[in-house]
C-alpha positions as CSV (number, residue, x, y, z in Angstrom):
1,X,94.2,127.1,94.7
2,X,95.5,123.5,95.4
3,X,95.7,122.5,98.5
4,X,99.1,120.7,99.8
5,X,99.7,117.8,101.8
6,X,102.7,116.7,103.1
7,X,102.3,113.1,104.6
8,X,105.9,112.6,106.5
9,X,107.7,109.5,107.6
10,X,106.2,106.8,106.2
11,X,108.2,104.2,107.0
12,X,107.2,102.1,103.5
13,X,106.0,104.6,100.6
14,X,104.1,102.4,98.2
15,X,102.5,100.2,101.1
16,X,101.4,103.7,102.2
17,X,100.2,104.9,99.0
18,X,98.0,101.4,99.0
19,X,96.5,102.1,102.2
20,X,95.9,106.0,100.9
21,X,94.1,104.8,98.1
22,X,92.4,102.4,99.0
23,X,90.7,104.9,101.6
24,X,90.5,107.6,98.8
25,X,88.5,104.6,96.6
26,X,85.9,103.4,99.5
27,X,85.2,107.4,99.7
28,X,84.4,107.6,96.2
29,X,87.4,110.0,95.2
30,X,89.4,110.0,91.5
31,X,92.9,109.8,92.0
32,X,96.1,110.4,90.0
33,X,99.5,109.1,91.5
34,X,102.8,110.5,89.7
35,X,106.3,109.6,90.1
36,X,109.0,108.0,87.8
37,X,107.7,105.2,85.7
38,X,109.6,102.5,87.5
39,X,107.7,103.6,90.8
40,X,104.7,103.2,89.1
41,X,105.4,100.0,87.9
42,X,105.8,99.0,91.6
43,X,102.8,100.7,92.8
44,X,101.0,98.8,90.3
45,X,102.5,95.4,91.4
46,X,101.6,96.3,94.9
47,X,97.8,97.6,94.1
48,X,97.2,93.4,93.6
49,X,99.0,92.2,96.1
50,X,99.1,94.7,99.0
51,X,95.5,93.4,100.3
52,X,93.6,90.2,99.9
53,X,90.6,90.8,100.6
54,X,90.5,94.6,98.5
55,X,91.1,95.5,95.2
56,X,92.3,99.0,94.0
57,X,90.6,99.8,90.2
58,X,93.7,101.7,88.7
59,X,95.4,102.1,85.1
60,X,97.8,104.2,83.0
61,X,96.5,107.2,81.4
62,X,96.8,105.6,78.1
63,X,93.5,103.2,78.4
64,X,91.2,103.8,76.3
65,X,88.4,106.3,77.0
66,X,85.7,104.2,78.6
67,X,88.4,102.1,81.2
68,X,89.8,105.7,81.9
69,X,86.4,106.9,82.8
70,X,85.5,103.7,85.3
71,X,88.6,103.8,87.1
72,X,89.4,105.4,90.5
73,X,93.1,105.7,89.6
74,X,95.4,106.8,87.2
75,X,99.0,105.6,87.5
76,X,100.6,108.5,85.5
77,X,104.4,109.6,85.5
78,X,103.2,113.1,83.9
79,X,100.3,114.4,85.5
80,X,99.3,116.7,82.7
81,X,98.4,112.9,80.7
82,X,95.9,112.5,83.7
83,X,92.1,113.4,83.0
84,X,91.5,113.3,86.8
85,X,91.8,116.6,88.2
86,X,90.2,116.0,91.6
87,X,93.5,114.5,93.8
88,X,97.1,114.1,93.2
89,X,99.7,111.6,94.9
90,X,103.2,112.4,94.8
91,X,105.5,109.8,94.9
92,X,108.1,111.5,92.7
93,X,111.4,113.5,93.9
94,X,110.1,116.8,92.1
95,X,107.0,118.9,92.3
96,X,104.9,117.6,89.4
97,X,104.4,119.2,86.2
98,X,101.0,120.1,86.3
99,X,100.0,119.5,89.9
100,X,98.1,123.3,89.7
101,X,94.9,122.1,88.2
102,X,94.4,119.6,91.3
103,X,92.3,120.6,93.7
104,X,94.2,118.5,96.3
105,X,97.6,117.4,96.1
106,X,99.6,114.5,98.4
107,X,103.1,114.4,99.1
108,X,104.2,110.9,100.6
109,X,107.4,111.3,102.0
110,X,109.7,108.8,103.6
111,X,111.8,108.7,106.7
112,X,114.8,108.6,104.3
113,X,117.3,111.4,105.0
114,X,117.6,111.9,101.4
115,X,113.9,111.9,100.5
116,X,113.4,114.1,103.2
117,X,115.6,116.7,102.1
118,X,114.0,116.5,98.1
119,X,110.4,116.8,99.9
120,X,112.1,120.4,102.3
121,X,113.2,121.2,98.3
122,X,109.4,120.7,97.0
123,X,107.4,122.7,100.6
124,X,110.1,125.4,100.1
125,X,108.5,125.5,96.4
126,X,105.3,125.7,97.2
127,X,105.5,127.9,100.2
128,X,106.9,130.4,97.9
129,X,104.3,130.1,95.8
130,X,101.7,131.0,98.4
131,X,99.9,127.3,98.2
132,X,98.5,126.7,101.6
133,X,100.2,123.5,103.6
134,X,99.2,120.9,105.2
135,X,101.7,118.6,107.3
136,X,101.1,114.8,108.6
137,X,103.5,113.2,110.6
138,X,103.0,109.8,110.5
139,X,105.7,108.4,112.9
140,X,103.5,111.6,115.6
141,X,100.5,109.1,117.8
142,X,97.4,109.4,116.7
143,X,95.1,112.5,118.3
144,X,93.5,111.0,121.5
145,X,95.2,107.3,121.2
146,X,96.9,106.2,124.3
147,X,100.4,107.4,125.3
């Protein structure tokens, strides 16, 4: 059963979901982000330019077969297009189509009041469901850092 993560108030989304993949690359993880295609077209603007000194391997889900198979991730705004089925990042306002066949799934939310209340609409969902939750509060300190 997929595992859900919600990652809460991030204070900048797609800087974020840079940061997030980048870490998911260095450790060798497939990813698929999905949310609306003008999102995507931002995340893929920021994927060169968030970093100088790192560069995130990512395409759409329409490359051909062997760029598909060589990339870390897939920029997709259906999920069921995506041939990776490993880890799923949510940057979309619904629970995506699909999301069932990932072993992991990422929710980035902002600190947004209205984001916020679409990403209560999307745990209720999943909670319903029985999907076992996971919740990261990004604005909380960091375990053991100093008060």
């Amino acid at each position: 059963m997929t595992e859900i993560a919600f990652h809460f108030n991030a204070p900048d989304k797609l800087a974020y979901a840079c940061r997030l993949l980048r870490k998911a690359c260095a450790s060798g993880a497939r990813t698929a982000v999905t949310a609306d295609p003008e999102t995507l077209a931002e995340l893929d603007q920021a994927l060169w330019t968030f970093s100088q000194l790192d560069f995130i391997p990512h395409c759409s889900p329409r490359a051909d077969a062997a760029m598909l198979a060589a990339t870390p991730v897939i920029l997709a705004d259906k999920l069921a297009e995506s041939p990776v089925a490993g880890v799923a990042v949510n940057l979309g306002e619904r629970v995506p189509a699909g999301f069932e066949r990932f072993e992991r799934l990422i929710e980035i939310v902002s600190n947004d009041e209205s984001d916020r209340a679409l990403a209560r609409q999307r745990w209720q969902f999943y909670k319903s469901h029985g999907y076992p939750l996971v919740r990261h509060d990004l604005a909380a300190p960091a375990e053991g850092a100093p008060a």
